[in-house]
C-alpha positions in Angstrom: -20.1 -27.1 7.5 -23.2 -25.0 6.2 -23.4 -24.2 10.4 -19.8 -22.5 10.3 -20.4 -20.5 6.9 -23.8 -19.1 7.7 -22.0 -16.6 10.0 -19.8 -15.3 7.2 -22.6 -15.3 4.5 -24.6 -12.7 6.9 -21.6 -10.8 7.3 -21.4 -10.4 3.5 -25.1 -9.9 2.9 -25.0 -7.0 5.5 -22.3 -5.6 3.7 -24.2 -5.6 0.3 -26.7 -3.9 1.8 -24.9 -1.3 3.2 -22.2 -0.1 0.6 -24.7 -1.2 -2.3 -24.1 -3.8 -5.2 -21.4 -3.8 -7.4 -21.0 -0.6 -9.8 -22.2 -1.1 -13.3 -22.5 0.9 -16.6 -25.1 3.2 -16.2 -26.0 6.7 -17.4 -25.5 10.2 -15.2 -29.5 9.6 -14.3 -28.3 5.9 -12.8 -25.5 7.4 -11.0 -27.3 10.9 -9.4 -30.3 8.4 -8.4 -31.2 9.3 -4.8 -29.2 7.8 -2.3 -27.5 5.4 -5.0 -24.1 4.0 -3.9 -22.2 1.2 -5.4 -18.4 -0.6 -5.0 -16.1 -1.7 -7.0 -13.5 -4.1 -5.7 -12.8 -2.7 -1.7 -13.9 0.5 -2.4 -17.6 2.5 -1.8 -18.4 5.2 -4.4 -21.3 7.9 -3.3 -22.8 11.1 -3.6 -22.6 11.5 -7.3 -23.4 15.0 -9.1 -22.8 15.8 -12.4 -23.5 19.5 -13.5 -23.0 20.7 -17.2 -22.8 24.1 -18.6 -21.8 26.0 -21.8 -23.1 25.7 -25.6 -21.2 22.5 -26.0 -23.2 19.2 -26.1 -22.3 15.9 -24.4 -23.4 12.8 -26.5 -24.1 9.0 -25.9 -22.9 9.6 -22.2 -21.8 6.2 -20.2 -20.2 5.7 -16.8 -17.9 2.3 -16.9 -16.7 1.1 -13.6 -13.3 -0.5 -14.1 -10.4 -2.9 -12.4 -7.3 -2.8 -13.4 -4.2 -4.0 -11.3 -5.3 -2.5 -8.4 -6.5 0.5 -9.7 -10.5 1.0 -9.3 -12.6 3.6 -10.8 -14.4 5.0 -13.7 -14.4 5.5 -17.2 -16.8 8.9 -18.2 -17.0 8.1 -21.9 -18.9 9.9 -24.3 -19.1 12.4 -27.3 -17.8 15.4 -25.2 -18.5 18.3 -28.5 -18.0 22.0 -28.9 -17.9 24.5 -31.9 -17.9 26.0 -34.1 -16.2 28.7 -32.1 -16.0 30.7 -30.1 -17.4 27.9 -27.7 -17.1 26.2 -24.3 -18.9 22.9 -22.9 -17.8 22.8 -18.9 -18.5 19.1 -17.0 -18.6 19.0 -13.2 -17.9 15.4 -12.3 -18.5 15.2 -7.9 -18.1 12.2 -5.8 -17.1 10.3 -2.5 -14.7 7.3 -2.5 -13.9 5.2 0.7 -12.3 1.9 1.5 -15.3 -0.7 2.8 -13.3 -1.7 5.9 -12.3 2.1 7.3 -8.9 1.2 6.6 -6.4 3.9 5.6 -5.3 2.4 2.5 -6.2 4.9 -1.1 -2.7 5.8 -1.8 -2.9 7.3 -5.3 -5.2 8.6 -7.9 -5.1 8.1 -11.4 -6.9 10.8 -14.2 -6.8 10.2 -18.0 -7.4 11.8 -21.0 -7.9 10.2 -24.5 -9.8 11.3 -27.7 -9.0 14.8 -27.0 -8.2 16.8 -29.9 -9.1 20.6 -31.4 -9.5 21.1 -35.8 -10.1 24.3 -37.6 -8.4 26.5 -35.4 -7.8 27.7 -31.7 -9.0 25.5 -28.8 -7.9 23.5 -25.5 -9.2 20.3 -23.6 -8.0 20.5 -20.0 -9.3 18.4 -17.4 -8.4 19.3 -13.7 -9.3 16.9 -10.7 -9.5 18.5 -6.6 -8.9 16.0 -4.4 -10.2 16.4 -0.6 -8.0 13.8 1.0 -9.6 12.5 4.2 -12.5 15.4 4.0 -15.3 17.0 2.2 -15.7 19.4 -0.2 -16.3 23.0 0.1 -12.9 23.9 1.5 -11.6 20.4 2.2 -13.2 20.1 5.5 -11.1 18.1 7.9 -8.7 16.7 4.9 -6.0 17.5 2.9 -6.6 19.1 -1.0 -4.3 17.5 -4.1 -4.8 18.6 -7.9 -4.5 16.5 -11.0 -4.4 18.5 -14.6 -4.2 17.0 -17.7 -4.1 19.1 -20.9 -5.3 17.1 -24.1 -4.9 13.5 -24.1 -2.6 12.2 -21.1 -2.3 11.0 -17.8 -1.0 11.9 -14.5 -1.2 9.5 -11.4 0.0 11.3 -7.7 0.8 9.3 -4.6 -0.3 10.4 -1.2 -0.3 9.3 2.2 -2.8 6.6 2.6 -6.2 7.3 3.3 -9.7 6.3 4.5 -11.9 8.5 2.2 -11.5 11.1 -0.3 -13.6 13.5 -2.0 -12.9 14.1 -5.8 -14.4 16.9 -8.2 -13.5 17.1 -11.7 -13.9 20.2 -14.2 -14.0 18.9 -17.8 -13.6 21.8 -20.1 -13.5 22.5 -23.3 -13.4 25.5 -25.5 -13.0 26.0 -29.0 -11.8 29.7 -28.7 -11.4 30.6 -32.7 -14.0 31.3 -35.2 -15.2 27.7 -36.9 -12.7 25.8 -34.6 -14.2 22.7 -32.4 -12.8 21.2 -29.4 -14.0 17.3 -28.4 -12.5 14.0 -26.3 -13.7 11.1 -25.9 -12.9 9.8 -22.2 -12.3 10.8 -18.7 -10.6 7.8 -16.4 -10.7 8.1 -12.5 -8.9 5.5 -10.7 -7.6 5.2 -7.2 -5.1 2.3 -5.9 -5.2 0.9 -2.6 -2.1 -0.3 -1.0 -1.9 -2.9 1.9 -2.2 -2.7 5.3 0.9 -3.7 7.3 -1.3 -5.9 9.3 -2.7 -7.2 6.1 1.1 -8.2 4.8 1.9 -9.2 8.4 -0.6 -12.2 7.9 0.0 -13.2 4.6 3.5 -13.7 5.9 2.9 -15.5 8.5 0.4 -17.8 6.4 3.1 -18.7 3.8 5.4 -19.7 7.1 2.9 -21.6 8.5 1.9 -23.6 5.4 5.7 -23.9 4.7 5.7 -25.5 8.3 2.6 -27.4 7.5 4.2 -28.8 4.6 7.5 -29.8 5.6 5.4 -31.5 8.9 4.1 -33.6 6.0 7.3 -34.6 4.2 8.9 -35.8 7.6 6.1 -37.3 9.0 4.8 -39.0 6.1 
């Protein structure tokens, strides 16, 4: 028995090795570490950078890889601050996703918004998300480029022919544009869902018929 599964445990180990281990919480020095890659369910995620600019300050800062359904990504929580105004904090969030297997199969992306708010005046949280479907940022070489906005707290998911790979760079910004008025939010949610493979459903199908086969064998024989 051990003989048969050795195969299959090198296969794995290889693959650990490869893609990384499994993302956990971790802190924008974690993530930008050189050469750092981690997965999350079937999916690879490299080539973080995180760049922030303005007066604003960004507090208690964690990165929580998530599963839910089959939506896998991340949740950029943290104390995102600015004011009094006039006053702007600016959050470039850059980095690769891919499916472990090569298999075209990321066929939406999820962004969300919550905690967002603006007191004492004029201000906006807006947090818009290029996508580089099937490429690589500048331009979009080689892929396709989608957009996600959200404006204050929200969501917006968009669907997309399925891919191997995408490139995704987020602008987090927030301004606090009247005198003694502050802008803040609490959490930024990536996730991306991957659908099956035809082949993938092909097989399951075909498992269910032969174990249906396997079980009515059983019945009549026994």
């Amino acid at each position: 028995m051990f003989k048969k599964l050795l195969p299959l445990m090198v296969l794995l180990m290889a693959s650990s090795l490869a893609f990384g281990a499994e993302c956990t919480d971790g802190t924008i020095a974690d993530y930008t570490a050189a050469n750092f890659t981690c997965t999350i369910g079937d999916k690879v995620f490299s080539d973080f950078s995180f760049t922030i600019t303005g007066s604003g300050s960004l507090t208690s800062f964690l990165i929580q890889p998530f599963i839910s359904g089959n939506e896998e990504g991340f949740n950029f929580v943290g104390g995102y601050a600015v004011g009094p105004g006039p006053a702007l904090l600016d959050v470039f969030i850059d980095y690769k996703v891919a499916t472990i297997d090569g298999s075209a199969t990321i066929g939406d992306a999820l962004l969300e918004v919550a905690g967002a708010g603006v007191t004492g005046g004029a201000g906006v949280v807006s947090v818009v998300e290029n996508l580089c479907l099937g490429g690589t940022f500048p331009g979009c070489v080689g892929g396709t480029l989608a957009t996600l906005q959200v404006v204050g707290n929200g969501s917006q998911i968009i669907n997309f022919d399925p891919v191997s790979s995408l490139h995704a760079n987020k602008d987090i910004l927030l301004y606090a544009s009247g005198e003694g008025s502050f802008a803040f939010a609490s959490r930024v949610t990536n996730g991306f869902s991957q659908v099956p493979e035809p082949a993938s459903l092909g097989l399951l199908g075909a498992g269910f018929v032969f174990g249906g086969y396997l079980l009515r064998r059983k019945f009549i024989v026994g």
